[in-house]
N, C-alpha and C positions, 0 to 999 in steps of 0.2 A: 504494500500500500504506500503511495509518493507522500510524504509528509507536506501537507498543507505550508506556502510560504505567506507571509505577513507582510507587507508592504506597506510604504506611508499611507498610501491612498487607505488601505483599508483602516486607518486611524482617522485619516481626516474626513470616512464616511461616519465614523460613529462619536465625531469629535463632540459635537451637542449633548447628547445622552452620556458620554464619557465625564464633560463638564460639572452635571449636575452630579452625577454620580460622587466623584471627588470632592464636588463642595459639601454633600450629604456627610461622608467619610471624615470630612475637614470640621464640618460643626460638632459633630462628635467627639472631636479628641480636643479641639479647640474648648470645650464645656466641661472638662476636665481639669481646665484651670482655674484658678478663681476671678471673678472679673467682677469688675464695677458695677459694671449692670450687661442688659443682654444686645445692647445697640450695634457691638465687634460681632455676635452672630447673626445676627438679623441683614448689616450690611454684607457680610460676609456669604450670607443665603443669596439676598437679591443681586449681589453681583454676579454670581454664578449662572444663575437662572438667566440674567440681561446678557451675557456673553454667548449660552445658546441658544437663545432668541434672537441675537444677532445671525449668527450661522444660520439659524434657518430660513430666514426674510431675506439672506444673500442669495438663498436655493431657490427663494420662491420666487423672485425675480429675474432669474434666469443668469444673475453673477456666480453660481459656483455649479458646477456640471453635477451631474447624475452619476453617481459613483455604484457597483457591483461590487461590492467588500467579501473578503474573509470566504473565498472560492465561493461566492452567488449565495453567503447563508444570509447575509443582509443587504440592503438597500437602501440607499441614499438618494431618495427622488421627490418631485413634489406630494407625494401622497403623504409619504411620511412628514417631510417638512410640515404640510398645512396643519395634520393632526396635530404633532410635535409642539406647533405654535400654539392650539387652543389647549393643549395641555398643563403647558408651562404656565398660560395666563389663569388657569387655575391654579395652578402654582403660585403665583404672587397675589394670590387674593386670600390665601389661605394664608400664607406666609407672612402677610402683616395682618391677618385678622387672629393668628395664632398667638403672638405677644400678650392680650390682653386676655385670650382665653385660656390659656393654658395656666396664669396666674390665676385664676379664678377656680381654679380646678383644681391646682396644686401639682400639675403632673409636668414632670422633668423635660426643660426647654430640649436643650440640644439633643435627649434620645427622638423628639417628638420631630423636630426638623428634619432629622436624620433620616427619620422613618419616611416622612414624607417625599424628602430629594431623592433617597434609592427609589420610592414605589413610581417616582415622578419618572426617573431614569430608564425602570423597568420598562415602563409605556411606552416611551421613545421608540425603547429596541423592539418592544412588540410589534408594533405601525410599521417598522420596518425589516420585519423579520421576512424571509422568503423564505424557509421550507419550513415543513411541518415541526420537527424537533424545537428549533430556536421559536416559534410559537409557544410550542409547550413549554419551555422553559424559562421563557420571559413572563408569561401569563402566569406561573408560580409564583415567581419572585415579587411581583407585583402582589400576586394576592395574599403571601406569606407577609407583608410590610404592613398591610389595612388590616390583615387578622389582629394583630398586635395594636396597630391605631385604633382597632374597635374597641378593645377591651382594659387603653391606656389609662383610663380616671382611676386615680387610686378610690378602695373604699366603697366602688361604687356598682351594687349584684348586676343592676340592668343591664350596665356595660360589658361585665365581665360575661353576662348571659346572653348577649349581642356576640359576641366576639366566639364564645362555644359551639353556638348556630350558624354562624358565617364558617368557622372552619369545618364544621361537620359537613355541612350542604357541600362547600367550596373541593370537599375531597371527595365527595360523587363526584362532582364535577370534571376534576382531575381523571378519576378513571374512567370516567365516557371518554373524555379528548383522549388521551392518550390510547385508550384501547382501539377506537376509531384512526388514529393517527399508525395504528399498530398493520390495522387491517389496510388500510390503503396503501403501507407500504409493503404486505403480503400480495395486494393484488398488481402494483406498479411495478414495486423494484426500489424504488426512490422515494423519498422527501423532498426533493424540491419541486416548488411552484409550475418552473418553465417546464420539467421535466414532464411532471405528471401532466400537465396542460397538453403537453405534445404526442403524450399515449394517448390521451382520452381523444384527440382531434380523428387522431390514424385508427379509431376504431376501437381500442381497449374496452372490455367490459367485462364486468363477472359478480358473483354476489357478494364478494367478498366487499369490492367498489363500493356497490350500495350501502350495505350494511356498514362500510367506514365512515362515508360520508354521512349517512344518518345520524351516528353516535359522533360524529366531528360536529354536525348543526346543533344538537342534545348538551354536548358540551361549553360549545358557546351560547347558547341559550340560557345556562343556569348563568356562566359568570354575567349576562347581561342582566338577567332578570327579566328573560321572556315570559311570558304564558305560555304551558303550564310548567313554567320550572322559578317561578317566583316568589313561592313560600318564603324565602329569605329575606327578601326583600323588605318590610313592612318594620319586623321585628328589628332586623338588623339596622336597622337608617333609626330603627325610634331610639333603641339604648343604647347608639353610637354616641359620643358628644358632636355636637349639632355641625361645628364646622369640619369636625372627618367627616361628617354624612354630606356634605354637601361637595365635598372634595371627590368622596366616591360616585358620587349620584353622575358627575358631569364625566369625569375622567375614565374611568370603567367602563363607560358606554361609548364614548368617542374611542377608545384603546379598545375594545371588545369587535366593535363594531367595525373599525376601520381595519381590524387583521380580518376579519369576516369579508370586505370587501375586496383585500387584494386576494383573498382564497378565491374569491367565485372570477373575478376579474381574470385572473393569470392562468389558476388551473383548472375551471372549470365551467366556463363561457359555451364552452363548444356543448354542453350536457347541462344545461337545464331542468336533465330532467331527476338531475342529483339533488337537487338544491331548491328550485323554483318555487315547487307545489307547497312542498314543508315549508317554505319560510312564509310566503301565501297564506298559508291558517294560524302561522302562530303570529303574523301581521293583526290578520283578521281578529285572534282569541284576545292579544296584547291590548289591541285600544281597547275592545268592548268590556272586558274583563278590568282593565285597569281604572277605566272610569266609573263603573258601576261600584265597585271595590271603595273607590273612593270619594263617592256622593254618601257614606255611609258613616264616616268620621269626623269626628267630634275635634280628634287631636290634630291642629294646624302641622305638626312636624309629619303624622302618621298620612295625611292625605298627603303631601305633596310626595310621598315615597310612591305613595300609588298611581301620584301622576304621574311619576317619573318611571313605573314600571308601563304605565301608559303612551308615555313618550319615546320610547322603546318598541312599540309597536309602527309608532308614526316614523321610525328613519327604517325600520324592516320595513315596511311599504316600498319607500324609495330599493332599497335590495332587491325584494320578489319580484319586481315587475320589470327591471332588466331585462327579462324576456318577455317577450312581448305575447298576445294573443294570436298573434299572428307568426309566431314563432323565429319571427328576428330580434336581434339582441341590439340593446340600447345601453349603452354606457351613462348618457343624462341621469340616471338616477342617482347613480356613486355620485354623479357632481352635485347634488340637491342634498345628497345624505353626508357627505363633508360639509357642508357650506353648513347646515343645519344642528348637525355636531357644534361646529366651533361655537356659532351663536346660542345657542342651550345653555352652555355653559355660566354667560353672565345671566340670564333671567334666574336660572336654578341657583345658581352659589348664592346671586343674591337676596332670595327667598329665602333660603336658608338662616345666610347672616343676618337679618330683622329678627329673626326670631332669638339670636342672641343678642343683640343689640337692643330689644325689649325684656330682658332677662332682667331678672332681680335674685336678691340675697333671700333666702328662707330659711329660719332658724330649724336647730337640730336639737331634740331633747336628749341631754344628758350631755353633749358636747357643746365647748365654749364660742367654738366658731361656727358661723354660718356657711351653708352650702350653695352653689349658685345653682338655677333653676333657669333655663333659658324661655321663652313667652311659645309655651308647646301649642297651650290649649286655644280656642278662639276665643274663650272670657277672655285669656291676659291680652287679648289685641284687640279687646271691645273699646270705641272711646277715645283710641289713640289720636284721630284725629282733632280731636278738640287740645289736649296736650301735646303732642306731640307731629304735628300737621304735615312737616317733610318726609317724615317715617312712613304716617298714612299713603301720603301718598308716593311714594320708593315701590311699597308693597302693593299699592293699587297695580303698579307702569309692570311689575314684576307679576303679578297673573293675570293682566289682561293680552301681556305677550305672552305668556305660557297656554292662552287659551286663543292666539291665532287673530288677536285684534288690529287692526293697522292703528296708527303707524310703528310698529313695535318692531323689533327683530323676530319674533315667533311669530308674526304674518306672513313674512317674505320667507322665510325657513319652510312653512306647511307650504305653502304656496308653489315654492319650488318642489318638493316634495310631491305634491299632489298633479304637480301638471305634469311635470316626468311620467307617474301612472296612468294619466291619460291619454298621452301620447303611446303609449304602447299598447293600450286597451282595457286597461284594467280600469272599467267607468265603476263597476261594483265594488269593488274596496275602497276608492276614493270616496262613494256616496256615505257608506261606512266609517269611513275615514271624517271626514265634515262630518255626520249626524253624533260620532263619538267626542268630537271639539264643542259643537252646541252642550251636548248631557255635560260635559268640564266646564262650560261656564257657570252651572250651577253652583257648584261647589266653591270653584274660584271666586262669586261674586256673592259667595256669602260670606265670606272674608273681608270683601270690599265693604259692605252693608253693614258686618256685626264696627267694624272700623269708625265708618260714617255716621253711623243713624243709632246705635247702641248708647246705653249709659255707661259708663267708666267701672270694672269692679276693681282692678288692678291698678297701682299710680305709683310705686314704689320703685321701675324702673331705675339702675344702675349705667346708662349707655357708655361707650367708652369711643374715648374719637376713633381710635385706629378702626375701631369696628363700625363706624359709620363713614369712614375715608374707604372700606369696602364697598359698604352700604352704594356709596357716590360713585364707585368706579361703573360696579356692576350696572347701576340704572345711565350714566354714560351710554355702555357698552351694547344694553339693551334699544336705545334710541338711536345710537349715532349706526348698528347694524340696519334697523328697520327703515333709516331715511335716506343711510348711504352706501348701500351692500352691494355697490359695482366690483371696488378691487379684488374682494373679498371672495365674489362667485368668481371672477376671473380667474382667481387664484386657482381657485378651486376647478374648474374646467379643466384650463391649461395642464394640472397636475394628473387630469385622468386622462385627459388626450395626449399625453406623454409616455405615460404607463402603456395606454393601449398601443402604443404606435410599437 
């Protein structure tokens, strides 16, 4: 067997994810000293993070080429780059919004950073991973760093019982992928992408095939939080601490979904009929299932988990219909289902963060200190807007884009989304698709209304700036996508008519 060589290039493809990685490494041992205060790790996180953000807005403007790393096992192209970038920008939103939460909590700065810059890194190399293997083992490492983030509040069972759920589900999940990854390379020969893409074109077929790729869609299904492999979901986002869960909510499904798209894209474009149908009902089961789920919650943190296993069905839409009913293939959806990822990101995180940022101190019998409570329930957000009127309305602009309103970012995001599918035929899922966004206004604009129109029970609030300088990014990010989402699809096009070429 020729021993693999190592070459610059294959550094300067994974120089972004290497970055973070190190800085992760570097907060860590750096927090082992004693220091004044946390301001040396905090600058030290966001520079890391700005330096491969830099790299990838180089790639995505067509300044640094398309690089093949580490004999074709990764990839350095605009797909990964786009993802890479909405990943990071969850990264810096957690990243200054973690300073004032992690004191409130009591749990150890630099392991918590640390955790987060690997799980950040992991993602990178998943988005960009090209055969099956480095899939599977990125997709670990990532969800072995959030097993830990889940269950980091000292003292505290719901978290620690978040965190036994998420590893338990998350290790089914491991042995579908990989058992699936096992079988497809009993029926190929190979793990990589191009490879198997080039068997299945020239004919390849056997049950082995199928039965891989059923149990490869099964496996990304649970880490996404599809229907019917969502059970985790609800529980694990409620006894996370609030800004992990908004960390996972955004990054897990851009990183889950974005390796799901260069699978079907590279290796299996030519066979739709590996992939199409199955993702087609769990599209279908995702929004009706996740909305219904969550018109029935009471707890502000527990619905928006089920939006979010709802909004998982809405960028599977953009995937399944790839093929068309007509039985040609269409690439526009991958470009609707990136564009759509990235933007997600700030409506959701900053949904999330309100709800810490409405958070108060509740005392503890028998113990001297108070515990923090973040604003879960919809009493603690009844009212806000008479006190707290910017808040109110952050969290108005934050579900009325998450429910597809213009002028929001989550307008333009379904939108693109939804025309892709009709464009190819799929008028039925789409009608599905809108009727399951109406039922989500319900929910969402009861949030709006207990805000508006409600009397006050809660007024004790604690807010802290850093966590309202998120609060402000996110609602930026939200509006400045929905009024000015030219560069941003561009982006995103160009990075899949590049791929496909």
């Amino acid at each position: 067997m020729t021993p693999m060589l190592v070459t610059p290039a294959d550094w300067v493809a994974i120089f972004p994810a290497l970055v973070v990685l190190v800085t992760g490494l570097l907060v860590v041992g750096v927090d082992l000293f004693p220091l004044p205060n946390r301001l040396p790790l905090v600058a030290v996180s966001l520079a890391g993070v700005g330096v491969a953000a830099w790299q990838l807005v180089l790639r995505l403007t067509g300044r640094a080429p398309d690089i093949l790393a580490f004999a074709g096992s990764l990839v350095a192209d605009g797909l990964s780059a786009y993802l890479s970038l909405g990943i990071l920008a969850a990264t810096v939103l957690l990243l200054v919004a973690a300073d004032t939460d992690t004191r409130r909590r009591r749990i150890a700065f630099g392991e918590y950073y640390g955790l987060v810059l690997i799980a950040a890194a992991a993602m990178m190399l998943l988005v960009a991973s090209n055969d099956l293997l480095m899939i599977f083992i990125n997709l670990e490492i990532l969800s072995l760093s959030l097993y830990v983030l889940t269950g980091i509040t000292r003292r505290s069972p719901r978290s620690n019982e978040a965190s036994m759920k998420y590893l338990v589900t998350g290790g089914f999940a491991t042995g579908f992928l990989l058992m699936g990854v096992a079988l497809i390379y009993g029926a190929t020969g190979t793990i990589r992408l191009e490879e198997i893409g080039l068997l299945l074109r020239t004919g390849t077929d056997s049950s082995l095939l199928t039965a891989g790729f059923g149990l490869l869609l099964v496996g990304f299904a649970f880490k996404i939080g599809a229907v019917p492999f969502h059970m985790w979901v609800p529980d694990v986002y409620e006894g996370a601490p609030t800004t992990t869960t908004a960390f996972m909510a955004v990054t897990v499904k851009a990183a889950g979904v974005g390796a799901l798209v260069r699978v079907v894209l590279i290796a299996a474009a030519s066979r739709p009929d590996l992939w199409a149908d199955v993702l087609w009902f769990m599209a279908f089961a995702t929004m009706i299932v996740g909305n219904l789920l969550a018109i029935q919650q009471d707890s502000v943190k527990r619905m928006l988990a089920y939006s979010s296993v709802a909004h998982t069905g809405y960028a599977l839409v953009a995937v399944a219909t790839m093929s068309g009913t007509d039985g040609l293939f269409s690439s526009a959806g991958a470009t609707a289902a990136l564009f759509y990822l990235f933007v997600y990101t700030f409506m959701t995180f900053g949904a999330f963060a309100l709800l810490v940022y409405m958070g108060h101190e509740v005392p503890v019998p028998g113990k001297s200190e108070p515990e923090w409570q973040d604003a879960e329930h919809i009493d603690d957000l009844a009212g806000i807007a008479t006190r707290r009127p910017w808040a109110a309305l952050a969290m108005a602009i934050f579900l009325v884009s998450l429910g597809g309103i213009p002028p929001t970012a989550g307008f333009v995001g379904k939108f693109m989304l939804f025309s892709a599918a009709v464009d190819q035929g799929h008028v039925g899922l789409v009608i599905v698709g809108v009727l399951a966004s109406l039922v989500s206004m319900y929910y969402y604009l009861r949030v709006v209304v207990a805000m508006y129109m409600r009397e006050s029970v809660s007024t004790d609030e604690v807010p802290s700036k850093s966590m309202g300088l998120v609060v402000a990014l996110a609602v930026a990010g939200t509006i400045y996508f929905g009024v000015q989402p030219s560069l941003f699809l561009y982006w995103a096009e160009r990075s899949i008519k590049l791929l496909m070429s």
